[in-house]
C-alpha positions, -999 to 999 in steps of 0.1 A, spaced: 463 -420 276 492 -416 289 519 -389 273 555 -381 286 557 -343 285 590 -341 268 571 -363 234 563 -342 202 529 -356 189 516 -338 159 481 -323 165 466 -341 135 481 -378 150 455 -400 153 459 -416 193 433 -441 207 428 -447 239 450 -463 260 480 -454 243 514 -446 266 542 -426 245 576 -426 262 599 -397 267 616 -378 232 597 -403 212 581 -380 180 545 -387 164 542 -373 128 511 -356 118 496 -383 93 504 -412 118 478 -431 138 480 -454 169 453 -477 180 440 -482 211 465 -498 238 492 -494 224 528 -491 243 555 -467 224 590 -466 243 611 -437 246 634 -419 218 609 -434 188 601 -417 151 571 -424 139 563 -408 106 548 -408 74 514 -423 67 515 -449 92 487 -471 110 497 -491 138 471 -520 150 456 -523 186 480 -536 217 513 -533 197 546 -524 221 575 -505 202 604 -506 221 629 -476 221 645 -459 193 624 -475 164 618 -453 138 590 -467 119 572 -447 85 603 -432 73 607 -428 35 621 -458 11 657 -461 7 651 -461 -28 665 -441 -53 633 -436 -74 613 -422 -48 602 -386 -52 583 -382 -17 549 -395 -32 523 -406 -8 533 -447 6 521 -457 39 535 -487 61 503 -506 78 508 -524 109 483 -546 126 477 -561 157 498 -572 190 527 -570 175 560 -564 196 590 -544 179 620 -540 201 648 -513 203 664 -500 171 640 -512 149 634 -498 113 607 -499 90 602 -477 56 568 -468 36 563 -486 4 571 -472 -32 547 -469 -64 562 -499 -74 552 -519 -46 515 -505 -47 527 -479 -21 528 -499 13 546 -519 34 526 -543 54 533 -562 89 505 -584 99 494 -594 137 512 -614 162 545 -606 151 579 -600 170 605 -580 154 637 -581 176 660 -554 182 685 -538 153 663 -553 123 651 -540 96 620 -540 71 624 -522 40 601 -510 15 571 -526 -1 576 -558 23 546 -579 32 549 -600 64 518 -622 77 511 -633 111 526 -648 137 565 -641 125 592 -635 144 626 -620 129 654 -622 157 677 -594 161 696 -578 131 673 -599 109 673 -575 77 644 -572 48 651 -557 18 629 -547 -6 594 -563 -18 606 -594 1 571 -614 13 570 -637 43 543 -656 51 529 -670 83 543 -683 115 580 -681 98 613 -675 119 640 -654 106 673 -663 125 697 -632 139 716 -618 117 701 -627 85 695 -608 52 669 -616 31 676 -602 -9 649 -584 -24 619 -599 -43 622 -627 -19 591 -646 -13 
């Protein structure tokens, strides 16, 4: 494991083994990173987050954070990620709401490019790749192997 003394991991995190956290990045007490993992410098990871084996998270990705939702009363939603997945710079993804059975969900294989955006309550499956700025509101599904091109919202409720 490899640590840059200038990261703030909460002493409940969860790190396997394997892991490298870059320098200023901040690791939130109910978050947990598998083994192998690669987190870049500057990141916020937060909330009741799981992040898969082998995934690399580029710099400045705040991933965890609360839903930009107006309903949301700070109730216990989690974001899951799984497997060898590669999220680039800038990247943000927020927890799920009670109405969207409290989790966001990102499957394995995936590569989220820099600037984009996965909002509340999305499910995204395996093998998908969203190309920068690409933006997810929320409750939006997408299903294996798709391609999202740059710049391109997707409306909420989207399947």
């Amino acid at each position: 494991m490899k640590i840059h003394k200038t990261a703030i991991i909460h002493k409940k995190a969860k790190i396997g083994k394997g892991v490298s956290i870059g320098p200023y990045t901040i690791v939130g007490e109910n978050v947990e990173i598998e083994d192998n993992c690669q987190i870049g410098p500057s990141c916020f990871l937060d909330g009741w987050t799981k992040i898969g084996k082998k995934c690399k998270i580029l710099g400045q990705s705040a991933i965890g954070t609360p839903p930009q939702y107006l309903e949301y009363k700070g109730e216990k939603t989690r974001v899951v990620i799984g497997e060898n997945n590669i999220i680039r710079e800038f990247v943000t993804i927020n927890r799920g709401t009670k109405k969207g059975g409290k989790i966001t969900r990102i499957g394995n294989n995936n590569f989220v490019m820099a600037y984009s955006h996965i909002a509340h309550d999305c499910r995204i499956g395996n093998g998908v790749t969203m190309a920068n700025v690409a933006t997810l509101a929320g409750h939006v599904t997408v299903e294996d192997y798709a391609i999202i091109g740059g710049m391109v919202a997707i409306h909420q409720h989207v399947r």
